[in-house]
PDB file of N, CA, C and O in Angstrom, chain B, residues numbered from 101:
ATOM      1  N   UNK B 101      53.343 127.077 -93.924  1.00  0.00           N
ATOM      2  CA  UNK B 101      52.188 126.454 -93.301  1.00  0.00           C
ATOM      3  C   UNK B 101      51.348 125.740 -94.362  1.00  0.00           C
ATOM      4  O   UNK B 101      50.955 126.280 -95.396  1.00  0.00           O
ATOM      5  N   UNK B 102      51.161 124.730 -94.077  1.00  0.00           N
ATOM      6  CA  UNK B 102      50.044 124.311 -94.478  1.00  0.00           C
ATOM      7  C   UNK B 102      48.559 124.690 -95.133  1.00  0.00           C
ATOM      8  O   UNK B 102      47.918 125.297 -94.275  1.00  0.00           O
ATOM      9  N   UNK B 103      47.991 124.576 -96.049  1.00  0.00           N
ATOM     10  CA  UNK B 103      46.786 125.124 -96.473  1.00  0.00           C
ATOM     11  C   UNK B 103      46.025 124.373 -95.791  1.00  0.00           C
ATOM     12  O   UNK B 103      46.356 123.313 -95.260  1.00  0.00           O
ATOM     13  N   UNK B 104      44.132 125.285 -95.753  1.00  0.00           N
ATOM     14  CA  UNK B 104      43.430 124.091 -94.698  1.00  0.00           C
ATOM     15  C   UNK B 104      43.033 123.135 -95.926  1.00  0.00           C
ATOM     16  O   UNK B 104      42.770 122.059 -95.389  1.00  0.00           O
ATOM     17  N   UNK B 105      42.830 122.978 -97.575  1.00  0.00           N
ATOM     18  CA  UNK B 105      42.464 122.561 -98.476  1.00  0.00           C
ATOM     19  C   UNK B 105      43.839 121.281 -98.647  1.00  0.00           C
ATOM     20  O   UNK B 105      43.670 120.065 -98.740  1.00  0.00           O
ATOM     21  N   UNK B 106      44.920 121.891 -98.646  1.00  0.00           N
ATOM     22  CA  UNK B 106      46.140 120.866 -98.842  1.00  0.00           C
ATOM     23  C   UNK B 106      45.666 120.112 -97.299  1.00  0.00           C
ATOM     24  O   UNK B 106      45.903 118.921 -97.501  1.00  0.00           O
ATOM     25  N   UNK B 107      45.385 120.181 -96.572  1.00  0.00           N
ATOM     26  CA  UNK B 107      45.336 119.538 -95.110  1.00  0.00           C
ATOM     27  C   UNK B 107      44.046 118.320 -95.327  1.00  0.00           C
ATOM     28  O   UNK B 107      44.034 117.102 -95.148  1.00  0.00           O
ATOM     29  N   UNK B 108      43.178 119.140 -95.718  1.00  0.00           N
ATOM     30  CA  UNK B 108      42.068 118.047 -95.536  1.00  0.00           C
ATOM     31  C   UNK B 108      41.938 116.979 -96.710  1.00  0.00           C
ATOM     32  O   UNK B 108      41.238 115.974 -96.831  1.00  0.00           O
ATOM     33  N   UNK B 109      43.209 117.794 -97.804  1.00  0.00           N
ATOM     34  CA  UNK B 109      43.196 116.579 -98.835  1.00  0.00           C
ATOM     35  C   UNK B 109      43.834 115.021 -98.239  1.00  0.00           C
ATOM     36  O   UNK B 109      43.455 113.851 -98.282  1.00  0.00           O
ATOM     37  N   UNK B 110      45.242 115.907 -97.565  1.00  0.00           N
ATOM     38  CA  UNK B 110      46.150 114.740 -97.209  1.00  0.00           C
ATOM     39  C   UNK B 110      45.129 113.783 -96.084  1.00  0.00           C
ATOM     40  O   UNK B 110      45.151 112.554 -96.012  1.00  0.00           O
ATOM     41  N   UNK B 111      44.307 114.655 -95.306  1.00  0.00           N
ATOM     42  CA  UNK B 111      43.769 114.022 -94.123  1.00  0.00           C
ATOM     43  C   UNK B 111      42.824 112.562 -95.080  1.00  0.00           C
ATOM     44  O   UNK B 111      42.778 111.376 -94.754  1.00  0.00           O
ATOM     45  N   UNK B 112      42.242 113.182 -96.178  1.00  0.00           N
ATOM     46  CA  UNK B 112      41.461 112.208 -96.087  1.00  0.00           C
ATOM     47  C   UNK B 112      41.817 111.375 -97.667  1.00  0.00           C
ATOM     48  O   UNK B 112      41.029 111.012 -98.540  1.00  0.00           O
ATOM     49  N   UNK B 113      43.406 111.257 -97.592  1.00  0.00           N
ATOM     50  CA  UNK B 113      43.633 110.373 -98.050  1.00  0.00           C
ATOM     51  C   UNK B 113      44.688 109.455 -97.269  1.00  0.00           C
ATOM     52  O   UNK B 113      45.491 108.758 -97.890  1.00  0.00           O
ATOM     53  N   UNK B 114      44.655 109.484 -96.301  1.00  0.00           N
ATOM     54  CA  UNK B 114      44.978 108.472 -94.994  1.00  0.00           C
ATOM     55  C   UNK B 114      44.316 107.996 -94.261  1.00  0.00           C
ATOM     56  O   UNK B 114      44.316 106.821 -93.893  1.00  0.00           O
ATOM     57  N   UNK B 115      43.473 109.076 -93.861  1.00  0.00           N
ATOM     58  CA  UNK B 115      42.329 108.084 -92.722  1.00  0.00           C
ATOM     59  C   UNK B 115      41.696 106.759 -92.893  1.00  0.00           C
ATOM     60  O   UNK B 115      41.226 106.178 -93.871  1.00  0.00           O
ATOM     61  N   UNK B 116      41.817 106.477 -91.720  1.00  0.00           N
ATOM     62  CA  UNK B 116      41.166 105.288 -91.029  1.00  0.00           C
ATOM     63  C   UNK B 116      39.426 105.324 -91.996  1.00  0.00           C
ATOM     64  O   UNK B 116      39.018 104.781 -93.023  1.00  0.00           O
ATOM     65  N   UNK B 117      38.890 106.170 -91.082  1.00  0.00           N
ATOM     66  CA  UNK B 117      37.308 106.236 -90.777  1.00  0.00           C
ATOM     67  C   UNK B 117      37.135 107.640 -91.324  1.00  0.00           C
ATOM     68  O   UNK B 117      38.073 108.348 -91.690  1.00  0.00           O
ATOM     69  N   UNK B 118      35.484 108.080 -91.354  1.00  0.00           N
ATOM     70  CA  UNK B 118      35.401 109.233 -91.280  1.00  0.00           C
ATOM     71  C   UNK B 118      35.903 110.441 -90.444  1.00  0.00           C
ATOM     72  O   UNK B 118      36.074 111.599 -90.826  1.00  0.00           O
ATOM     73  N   UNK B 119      36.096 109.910 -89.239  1.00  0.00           N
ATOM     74  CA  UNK B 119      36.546 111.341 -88.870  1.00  0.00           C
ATOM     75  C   UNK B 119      37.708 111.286 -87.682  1.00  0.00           C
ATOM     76  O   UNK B 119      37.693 111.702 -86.524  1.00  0.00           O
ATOM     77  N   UNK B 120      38.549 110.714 -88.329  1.00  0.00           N
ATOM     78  CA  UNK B 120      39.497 110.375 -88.145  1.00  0.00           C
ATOM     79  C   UNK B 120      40.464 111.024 -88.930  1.00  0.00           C
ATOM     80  O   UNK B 120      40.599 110.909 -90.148  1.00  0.00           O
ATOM     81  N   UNK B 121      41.367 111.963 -87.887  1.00  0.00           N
ATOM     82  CA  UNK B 121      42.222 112.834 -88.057  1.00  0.00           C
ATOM     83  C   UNK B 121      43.547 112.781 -87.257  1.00  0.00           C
ATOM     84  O   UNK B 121      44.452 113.614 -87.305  1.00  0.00           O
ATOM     85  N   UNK B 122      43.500 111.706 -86.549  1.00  0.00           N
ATOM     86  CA  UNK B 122      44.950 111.761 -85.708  1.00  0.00           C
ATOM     87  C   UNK B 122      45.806 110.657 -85.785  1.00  0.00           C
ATOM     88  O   UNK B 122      46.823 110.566 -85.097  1.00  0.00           O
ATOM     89  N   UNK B 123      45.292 109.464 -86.927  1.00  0.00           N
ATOM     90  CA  UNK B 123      45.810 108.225 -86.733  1.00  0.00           C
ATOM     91  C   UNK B 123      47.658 108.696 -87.158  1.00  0.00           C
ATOM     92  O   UNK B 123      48.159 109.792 -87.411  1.00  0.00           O
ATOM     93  N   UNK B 124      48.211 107.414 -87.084  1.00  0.00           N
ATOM     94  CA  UNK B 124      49.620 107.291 -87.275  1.00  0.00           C
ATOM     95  C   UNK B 124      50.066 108.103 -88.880  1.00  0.00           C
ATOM     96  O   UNK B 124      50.865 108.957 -89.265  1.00  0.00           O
ATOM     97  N   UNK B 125      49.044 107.266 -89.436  1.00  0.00           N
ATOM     98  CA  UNK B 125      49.101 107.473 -91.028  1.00  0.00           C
ATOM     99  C   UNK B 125      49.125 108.698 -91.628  1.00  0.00           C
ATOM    100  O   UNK B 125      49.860 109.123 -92.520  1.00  0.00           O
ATOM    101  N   UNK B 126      47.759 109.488 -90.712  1.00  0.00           N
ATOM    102  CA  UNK B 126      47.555 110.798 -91.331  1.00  0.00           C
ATOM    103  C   UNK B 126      48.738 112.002 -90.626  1.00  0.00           C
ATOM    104  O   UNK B 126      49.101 113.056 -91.148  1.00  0.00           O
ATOM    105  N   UNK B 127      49.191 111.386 -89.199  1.00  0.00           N
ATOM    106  CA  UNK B 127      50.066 112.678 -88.633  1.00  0.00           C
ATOM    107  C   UNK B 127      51.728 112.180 -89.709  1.00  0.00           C
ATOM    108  O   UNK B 127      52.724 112.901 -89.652  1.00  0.00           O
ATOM    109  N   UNK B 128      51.706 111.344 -90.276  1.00  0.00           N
ATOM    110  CA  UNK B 128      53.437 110.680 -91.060  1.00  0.00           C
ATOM    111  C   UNK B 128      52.886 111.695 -92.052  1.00  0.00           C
ATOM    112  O   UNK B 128      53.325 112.844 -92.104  1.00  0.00           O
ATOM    113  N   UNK B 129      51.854 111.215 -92.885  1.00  0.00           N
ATOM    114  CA  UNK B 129      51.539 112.346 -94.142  1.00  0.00           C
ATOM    115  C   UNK B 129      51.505 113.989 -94.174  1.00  0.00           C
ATOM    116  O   UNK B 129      51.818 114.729 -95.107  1.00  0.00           O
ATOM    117  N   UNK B 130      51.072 114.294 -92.989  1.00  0.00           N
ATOM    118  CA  UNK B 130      51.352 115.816 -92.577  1.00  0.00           C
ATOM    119  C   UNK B 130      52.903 116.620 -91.958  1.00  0.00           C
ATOM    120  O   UNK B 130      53.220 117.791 -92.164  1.00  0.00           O
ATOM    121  N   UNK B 131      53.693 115.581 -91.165  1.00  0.00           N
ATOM    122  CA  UNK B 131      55.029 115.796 -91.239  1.00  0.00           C
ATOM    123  C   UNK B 131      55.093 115.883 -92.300  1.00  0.00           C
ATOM    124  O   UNK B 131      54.886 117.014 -92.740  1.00  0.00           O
ATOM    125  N   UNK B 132      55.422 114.724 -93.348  1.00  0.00           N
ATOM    126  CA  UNK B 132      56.271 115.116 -94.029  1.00  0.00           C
ATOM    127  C   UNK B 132      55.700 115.954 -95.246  1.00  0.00           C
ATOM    128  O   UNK B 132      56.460 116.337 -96.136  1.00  0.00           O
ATOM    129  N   UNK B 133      54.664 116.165 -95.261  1.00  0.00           N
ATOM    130  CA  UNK B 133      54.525 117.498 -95.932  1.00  0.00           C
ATOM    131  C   UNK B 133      55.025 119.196 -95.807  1.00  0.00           C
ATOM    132  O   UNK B 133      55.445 120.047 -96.591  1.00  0.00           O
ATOM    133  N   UNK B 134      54.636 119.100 -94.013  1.00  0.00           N
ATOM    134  CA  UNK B 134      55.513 120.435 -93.675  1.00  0.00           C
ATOM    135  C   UNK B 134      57.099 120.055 -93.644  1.00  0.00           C
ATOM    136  O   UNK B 134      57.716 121.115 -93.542  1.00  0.00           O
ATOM    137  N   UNK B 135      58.053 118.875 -93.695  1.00  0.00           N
ATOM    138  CA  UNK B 135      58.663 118.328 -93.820  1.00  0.00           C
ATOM    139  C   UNK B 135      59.557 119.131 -94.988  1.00  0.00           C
ATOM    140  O   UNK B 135      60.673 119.632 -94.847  1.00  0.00           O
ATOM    141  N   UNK B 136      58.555 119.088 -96.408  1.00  0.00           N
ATOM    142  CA  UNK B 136      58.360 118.919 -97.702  1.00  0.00           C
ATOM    143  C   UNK B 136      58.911 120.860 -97.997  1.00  0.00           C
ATOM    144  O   UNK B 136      59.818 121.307 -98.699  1.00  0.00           O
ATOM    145  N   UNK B 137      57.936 121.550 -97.150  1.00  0.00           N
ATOM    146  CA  UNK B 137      57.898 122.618 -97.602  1.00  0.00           C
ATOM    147  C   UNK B 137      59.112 123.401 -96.710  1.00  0.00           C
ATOM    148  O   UNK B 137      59.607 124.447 -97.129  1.00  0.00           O
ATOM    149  N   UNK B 138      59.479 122.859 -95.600  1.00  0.00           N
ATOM    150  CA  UNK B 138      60.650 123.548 -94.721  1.00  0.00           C
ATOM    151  C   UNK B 138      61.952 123.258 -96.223  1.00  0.00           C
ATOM    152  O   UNK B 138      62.548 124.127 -96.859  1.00  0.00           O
ATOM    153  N   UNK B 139      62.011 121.989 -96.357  1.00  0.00           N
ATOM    154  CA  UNK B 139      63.508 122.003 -97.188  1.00  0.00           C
ATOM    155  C   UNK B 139      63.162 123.196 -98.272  1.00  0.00           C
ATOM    156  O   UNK B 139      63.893 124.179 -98.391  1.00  0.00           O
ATOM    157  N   UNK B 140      61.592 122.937 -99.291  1.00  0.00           N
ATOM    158  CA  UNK B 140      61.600 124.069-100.149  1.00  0.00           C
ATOM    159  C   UNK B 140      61.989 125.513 -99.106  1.00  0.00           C
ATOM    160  O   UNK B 140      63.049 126.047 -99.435  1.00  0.00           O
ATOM    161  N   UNK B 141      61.471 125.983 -98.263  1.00  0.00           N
ATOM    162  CA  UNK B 141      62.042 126.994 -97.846  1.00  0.00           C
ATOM    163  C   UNK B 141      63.719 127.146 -97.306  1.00  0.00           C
ATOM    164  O   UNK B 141      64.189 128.236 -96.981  1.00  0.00           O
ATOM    165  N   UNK B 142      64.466 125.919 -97.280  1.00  0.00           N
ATOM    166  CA  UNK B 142      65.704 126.451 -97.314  1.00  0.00           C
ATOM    167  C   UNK B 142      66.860 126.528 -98.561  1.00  0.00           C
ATOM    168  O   UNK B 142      68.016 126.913 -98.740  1.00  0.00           O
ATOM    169  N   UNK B 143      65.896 125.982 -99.190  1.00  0.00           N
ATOM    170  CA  UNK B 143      66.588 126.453-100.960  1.00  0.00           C
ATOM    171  C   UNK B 143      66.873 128.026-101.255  1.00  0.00           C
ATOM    172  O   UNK B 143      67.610 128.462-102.139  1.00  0.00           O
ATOM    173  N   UNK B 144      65.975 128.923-100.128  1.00  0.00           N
ATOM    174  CA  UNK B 144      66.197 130.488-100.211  1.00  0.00           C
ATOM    175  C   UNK B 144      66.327 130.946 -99.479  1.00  0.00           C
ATOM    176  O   UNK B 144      66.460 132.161 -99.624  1.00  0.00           O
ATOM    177  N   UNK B 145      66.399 130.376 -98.093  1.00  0.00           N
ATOM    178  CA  UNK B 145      67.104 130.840 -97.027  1.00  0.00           C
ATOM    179  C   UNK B 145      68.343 129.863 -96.226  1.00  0.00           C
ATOM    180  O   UNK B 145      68.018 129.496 -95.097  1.00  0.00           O
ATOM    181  N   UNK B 146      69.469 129.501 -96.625  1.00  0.00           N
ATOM    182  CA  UNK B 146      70.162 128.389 -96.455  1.00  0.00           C
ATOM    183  C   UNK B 146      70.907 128.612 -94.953  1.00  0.00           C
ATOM    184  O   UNK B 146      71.414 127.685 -94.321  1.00  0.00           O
ATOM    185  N   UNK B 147      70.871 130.212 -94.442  1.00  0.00           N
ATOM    186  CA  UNK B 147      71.123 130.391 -93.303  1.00  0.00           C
ATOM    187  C   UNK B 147      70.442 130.191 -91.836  1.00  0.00           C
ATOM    188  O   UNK B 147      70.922 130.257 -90.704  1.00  0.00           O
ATOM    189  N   UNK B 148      68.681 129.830 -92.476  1.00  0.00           N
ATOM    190  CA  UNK B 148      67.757 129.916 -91.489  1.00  0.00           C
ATOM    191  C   UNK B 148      68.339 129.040 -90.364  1.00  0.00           C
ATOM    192  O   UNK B 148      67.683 128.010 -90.216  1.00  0.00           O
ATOM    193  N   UNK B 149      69.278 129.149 -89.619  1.00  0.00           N
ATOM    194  CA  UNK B 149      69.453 127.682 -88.418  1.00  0.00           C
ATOM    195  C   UNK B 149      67.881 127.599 -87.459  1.00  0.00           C
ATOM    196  O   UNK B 149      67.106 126.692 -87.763  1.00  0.00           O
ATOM    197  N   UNK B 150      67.633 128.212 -86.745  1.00  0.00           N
ATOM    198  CA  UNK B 150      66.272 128.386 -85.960  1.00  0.00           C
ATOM    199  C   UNK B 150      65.101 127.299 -86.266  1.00  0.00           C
ATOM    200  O   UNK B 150      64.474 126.588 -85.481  1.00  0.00           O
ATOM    201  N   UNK B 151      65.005 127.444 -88.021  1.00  0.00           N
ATOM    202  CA  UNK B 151      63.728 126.381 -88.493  1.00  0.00           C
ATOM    203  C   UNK B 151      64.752 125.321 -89.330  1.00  0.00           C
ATOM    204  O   UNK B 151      64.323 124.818 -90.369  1.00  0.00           O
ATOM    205  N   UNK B 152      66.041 125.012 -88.879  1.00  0.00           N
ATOM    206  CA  UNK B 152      66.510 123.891 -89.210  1.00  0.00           C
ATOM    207  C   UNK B 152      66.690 122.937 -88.043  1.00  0.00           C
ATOM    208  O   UNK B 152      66.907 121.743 -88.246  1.00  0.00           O
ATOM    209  N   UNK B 153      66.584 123.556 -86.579  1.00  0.00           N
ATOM    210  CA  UNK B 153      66.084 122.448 -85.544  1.00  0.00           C
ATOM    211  C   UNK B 153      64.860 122.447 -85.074  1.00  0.00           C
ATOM    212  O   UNK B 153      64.546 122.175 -83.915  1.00  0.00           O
ATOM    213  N   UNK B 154      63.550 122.998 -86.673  1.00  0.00           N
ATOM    214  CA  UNK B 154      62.611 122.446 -86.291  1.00  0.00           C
ATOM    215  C   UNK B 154      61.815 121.826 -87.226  1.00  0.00           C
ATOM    216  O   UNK B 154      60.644 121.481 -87.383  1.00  0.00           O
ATOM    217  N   UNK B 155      63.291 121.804 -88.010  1.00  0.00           N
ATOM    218  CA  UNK B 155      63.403 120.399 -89.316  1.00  0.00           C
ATOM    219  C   UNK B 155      63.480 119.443 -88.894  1.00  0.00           C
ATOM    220  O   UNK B 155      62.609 118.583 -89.026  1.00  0.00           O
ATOM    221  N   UNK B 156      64.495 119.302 -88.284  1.00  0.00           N
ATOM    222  CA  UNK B 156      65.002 118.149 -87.004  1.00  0.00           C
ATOM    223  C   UNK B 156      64.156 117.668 -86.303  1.00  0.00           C
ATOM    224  O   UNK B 156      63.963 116.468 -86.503  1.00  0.00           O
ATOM    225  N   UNK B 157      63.414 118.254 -85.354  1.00  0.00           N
ATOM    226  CA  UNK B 157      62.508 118.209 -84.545  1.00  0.00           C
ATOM    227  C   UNK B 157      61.008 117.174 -85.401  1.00  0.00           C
ATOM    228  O   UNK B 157      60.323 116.234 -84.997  1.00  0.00           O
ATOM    229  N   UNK B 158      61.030 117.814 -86.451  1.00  0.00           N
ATOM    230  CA  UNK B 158      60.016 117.224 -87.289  1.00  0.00           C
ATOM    231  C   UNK B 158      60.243 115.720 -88.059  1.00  0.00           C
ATOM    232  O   UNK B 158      59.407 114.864 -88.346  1.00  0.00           O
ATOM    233  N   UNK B 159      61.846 115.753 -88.294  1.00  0.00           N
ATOM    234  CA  UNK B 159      62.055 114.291 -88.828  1.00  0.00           C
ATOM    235  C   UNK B 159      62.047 113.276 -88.076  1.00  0.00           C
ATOM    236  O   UNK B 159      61.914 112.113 -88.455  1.00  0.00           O
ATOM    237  N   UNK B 160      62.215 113.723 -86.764  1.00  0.00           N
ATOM    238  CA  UNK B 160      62.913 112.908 -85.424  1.00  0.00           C
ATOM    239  C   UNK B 160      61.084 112.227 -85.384  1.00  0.00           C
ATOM    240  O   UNK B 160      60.735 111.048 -85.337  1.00  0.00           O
ATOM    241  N   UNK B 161      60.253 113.425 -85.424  1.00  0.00           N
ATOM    242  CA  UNK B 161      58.910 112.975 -85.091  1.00  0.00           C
ATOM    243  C   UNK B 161      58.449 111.648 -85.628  1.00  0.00           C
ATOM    244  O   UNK B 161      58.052 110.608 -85.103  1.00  0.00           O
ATOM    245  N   UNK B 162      58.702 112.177 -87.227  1.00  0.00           N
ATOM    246  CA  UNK B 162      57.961 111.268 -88.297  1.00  0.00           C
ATOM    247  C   UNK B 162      58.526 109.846 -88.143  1.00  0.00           C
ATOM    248  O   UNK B 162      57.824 108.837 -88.204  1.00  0.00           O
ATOM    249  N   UNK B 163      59.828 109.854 -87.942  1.00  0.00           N
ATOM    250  CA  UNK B 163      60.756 108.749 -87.467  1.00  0.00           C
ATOM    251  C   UNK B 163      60.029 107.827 -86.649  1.00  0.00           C
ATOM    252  O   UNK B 163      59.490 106.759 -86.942  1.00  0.00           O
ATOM    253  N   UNK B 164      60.121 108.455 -85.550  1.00  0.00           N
ATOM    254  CA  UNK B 164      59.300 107.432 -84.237  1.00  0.00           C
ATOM    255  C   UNK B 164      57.768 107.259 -84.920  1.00  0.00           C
ATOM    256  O   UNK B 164      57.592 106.120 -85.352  1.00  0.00           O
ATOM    257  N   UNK B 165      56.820 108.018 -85.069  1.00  0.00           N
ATOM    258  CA  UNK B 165      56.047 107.410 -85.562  1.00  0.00           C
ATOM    259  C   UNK B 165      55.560 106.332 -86.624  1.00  0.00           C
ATOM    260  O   UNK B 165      54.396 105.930 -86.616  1.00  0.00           O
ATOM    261  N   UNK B 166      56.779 105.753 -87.807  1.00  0.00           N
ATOM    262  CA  UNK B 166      56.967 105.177 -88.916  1.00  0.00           C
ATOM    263  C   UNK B 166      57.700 103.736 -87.869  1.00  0.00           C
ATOM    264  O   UNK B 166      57.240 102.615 -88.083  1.00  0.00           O
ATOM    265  N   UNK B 167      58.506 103.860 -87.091  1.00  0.00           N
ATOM    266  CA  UNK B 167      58.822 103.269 -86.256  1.00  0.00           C
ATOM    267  C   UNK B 167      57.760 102.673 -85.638  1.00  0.00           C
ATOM    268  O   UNK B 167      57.657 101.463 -85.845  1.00  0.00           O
ATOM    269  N   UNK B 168      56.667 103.362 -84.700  1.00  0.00           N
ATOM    270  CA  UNK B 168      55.619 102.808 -84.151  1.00  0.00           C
ATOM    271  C   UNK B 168      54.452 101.801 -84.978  1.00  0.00           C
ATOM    272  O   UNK B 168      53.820 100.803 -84.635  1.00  0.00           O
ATOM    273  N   UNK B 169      54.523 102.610 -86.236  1.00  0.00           N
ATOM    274  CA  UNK B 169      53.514 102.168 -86.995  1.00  0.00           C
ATOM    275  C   UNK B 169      54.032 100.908 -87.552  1.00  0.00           C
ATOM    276  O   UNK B 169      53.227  99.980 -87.626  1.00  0.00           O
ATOM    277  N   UNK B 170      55.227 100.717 -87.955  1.00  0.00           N
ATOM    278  CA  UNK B 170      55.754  99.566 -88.544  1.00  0.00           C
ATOM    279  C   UNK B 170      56.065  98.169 -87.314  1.00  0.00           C
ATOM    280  O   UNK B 170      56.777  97.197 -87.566  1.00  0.00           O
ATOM    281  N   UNK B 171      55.413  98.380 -86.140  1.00  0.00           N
ATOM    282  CA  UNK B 171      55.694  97.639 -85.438  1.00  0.00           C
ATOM    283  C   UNK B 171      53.911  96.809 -84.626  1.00  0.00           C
ATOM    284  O   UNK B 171      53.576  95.778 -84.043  1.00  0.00           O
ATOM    285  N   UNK B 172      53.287  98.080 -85.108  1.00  0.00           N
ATOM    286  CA  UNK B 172      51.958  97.361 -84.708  1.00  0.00           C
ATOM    287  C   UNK B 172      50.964  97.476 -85.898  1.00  0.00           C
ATOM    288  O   UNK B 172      49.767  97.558 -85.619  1.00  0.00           O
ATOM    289  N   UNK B 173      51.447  97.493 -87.520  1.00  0.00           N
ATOM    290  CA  UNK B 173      50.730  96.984 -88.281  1.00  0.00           C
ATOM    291  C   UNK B 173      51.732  97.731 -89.492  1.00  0.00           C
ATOM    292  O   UNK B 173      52.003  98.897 -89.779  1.00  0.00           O
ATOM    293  N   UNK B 174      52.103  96.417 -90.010  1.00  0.00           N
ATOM    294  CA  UNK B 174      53.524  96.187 -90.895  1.00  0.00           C
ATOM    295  C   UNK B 174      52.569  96.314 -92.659  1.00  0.00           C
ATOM    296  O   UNK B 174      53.050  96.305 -93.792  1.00  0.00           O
ATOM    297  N   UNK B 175      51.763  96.374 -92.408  1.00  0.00           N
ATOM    298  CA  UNK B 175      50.658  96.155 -93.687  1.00  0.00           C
ATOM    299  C   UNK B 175      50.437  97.486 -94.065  1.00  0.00           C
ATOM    300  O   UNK B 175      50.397  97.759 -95.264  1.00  0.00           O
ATOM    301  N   UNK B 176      50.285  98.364 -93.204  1.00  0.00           N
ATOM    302  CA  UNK B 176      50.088 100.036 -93.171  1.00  0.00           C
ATOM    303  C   UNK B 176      50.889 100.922 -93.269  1.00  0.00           C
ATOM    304  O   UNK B 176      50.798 102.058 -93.733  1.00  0.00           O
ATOM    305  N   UNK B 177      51.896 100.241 -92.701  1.00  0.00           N
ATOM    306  CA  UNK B 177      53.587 101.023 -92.640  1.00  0.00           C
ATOM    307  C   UNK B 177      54.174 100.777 -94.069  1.00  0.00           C
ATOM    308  O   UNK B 177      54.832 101.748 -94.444  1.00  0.00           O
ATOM    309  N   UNK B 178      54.120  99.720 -95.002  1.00  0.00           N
ATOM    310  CA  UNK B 178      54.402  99.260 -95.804  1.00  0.00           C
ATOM    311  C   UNK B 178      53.709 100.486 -97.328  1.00  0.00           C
ATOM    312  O   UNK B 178      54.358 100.975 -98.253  1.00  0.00           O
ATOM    313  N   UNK B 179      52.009 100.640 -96.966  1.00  0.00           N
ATOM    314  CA  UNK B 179      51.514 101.287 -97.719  1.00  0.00           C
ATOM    315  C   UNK B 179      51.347 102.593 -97.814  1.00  0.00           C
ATOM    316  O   UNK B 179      50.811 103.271 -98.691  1.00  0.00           O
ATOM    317  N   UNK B 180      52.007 102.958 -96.537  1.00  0.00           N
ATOM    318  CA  UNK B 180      52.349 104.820 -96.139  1.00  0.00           C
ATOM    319  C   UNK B 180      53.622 104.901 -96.451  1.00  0.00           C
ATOM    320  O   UNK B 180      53.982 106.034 -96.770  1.00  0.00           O
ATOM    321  N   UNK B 181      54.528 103.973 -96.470  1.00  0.00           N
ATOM    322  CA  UNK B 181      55.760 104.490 -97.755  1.00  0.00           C
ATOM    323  C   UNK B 181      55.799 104.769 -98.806  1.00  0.00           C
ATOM    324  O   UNK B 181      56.362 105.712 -99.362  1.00  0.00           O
ATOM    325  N   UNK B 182      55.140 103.889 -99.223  1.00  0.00           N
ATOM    326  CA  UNK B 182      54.968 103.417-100.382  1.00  0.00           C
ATOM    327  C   UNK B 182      53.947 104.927-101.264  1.00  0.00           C
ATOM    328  O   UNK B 182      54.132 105.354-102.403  1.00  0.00           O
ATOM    329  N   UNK B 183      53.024 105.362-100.337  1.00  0.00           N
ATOM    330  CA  UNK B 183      52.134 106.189-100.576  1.00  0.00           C
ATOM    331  C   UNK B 183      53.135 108.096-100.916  1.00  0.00           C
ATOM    332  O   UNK B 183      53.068 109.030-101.715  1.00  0.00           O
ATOM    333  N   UNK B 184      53.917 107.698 -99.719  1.00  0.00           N
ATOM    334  CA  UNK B 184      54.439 109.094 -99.712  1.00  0.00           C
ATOM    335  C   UNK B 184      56.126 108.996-100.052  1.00  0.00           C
ATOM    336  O   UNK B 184      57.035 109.790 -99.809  1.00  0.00           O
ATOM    337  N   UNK B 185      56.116 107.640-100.732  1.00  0.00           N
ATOM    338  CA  UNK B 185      57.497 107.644-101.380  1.00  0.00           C
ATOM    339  C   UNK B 185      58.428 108.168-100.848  1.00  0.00           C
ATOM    340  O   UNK B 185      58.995 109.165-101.296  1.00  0.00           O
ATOM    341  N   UNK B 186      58.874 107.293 -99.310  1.00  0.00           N
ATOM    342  CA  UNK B 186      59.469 107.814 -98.506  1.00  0.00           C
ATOM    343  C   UNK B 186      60.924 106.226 -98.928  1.00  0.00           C
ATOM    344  O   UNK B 186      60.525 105.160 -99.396  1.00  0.00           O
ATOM    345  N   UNK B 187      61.730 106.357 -98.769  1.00  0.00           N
ATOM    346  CA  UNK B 187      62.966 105.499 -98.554  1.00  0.00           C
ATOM    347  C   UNK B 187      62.674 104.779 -97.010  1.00  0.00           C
ATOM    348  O   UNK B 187      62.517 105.381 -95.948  1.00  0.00           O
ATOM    349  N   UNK B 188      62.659 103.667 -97.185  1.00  0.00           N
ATOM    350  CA  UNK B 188      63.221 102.656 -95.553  1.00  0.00           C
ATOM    351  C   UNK B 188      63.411 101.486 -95.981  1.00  0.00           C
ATOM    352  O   UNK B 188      63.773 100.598 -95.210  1.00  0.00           O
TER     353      UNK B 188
END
């Protein structure tokens, strides 16, 4: 899980506005953080199947949303890769 300190860092180095917590930007940065920490957790549990379709579940997410975002502002999508040094 997530820390609430690691959370509100990532939050508010994506946001939009002040209080703005749900945009495209900030939910891509929080996947793939829990993203981040599921693979570290299967470096020691390589059998876990259960939280590997909700690895899945989580990439599939970030996907469509990087998808969405890159289609209604290519300027943002561009700088949230770029930000979280993601491959596309």
């Amino acid at each position: 899980m997530i820390q609430k300190e690691e959370k509100k860092k990532i939050i508010s180095n994506f946001k939009k506005s002040d209080k703005d917590t749900g945009s495209s930007m900030v939910q891509i940065a929080l996947y793939t953080k829990r993203i981040q920490e599921l693979l570290e957790h299967f470096k020691k549990h390589p059998k876990d199947n259960s939280s590997k379709r909700g690895l899945v579940q989580l990439v599939n997410k970030r996907r469509s949303l990087l998808r969405y975002l890159e289609g209604e502002n290519n300027e943002e999508y561009k700088k949230t890769i770029a930000k979280l040094e993601l491959k596309k």
